[in-house]
C-alpha positions in Angstrom: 0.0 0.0 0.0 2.9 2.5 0.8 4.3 1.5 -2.6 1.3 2.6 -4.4 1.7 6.3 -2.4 5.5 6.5 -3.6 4.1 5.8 -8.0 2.9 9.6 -8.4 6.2 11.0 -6.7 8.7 8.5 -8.2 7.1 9.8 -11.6 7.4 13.1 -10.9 10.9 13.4 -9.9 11.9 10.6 -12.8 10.1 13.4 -15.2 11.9 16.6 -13.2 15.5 14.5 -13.4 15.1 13.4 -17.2 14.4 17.3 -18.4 17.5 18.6 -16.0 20.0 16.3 -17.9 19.2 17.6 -21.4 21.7 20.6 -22.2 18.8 22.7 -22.7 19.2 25.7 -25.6 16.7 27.9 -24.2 18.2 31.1 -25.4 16.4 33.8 -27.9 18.0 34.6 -30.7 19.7 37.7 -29.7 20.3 36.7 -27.0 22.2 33.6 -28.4 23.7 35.9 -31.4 25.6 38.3 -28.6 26.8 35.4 -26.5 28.0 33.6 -29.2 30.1 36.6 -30.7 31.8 37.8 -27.3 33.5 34.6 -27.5 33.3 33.7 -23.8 31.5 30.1 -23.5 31.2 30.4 -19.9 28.8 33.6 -19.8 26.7 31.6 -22.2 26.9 28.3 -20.0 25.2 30.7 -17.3 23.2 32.2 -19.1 21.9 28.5 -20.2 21.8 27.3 -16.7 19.8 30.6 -15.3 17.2 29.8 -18.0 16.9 26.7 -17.1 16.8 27.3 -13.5 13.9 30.1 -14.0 12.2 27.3 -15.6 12.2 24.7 -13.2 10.5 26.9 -10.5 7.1 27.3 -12.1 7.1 23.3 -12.3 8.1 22.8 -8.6 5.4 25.1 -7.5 2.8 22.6 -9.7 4.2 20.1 -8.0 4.0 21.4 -4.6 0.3 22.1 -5.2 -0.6 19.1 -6.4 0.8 17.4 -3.3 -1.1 19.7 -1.3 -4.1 18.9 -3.1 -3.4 15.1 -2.8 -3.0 15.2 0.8 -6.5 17.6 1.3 -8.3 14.6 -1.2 -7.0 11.8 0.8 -7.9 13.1 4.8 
């Protein structure tokens, strides 16, 4: 029975995991264009990673909600 509980979070955090690991290229153009030309790879890697950070929190808060739900449905 506490196996069945752990499905819905295993899943989530597989999903959350599996789109962290892809080198995401979540730039706009000009923003990509300028990078690119400066020549300094680790301003874009930040860049990059800031994106994807920014883009991770809007999921998390899902998440969190969801669980909150869950837990309101199942008392």
């Amino acid at each position: 029975m506490k196996q069945m509980r752990k499905k819905p979070f295993v899943l989530l955090f597989v999903m959350l995991l599996a789109g962290g690991l892809r080198r995401a290229s979540a730039q706009c153009a000009m923003c990509r264009a300028v990078l690119e030309s400066n020549g300094d790879n680790a301003v874009a890697e930040g860049i990059n990673n800031g994106i994807v950070y920014l883009m991770a929190i809007p999921y998390l808060l899902v998440g969190v909600l969801i669980f909150i739900v869950y837990r309101k449905v199942r008392s």
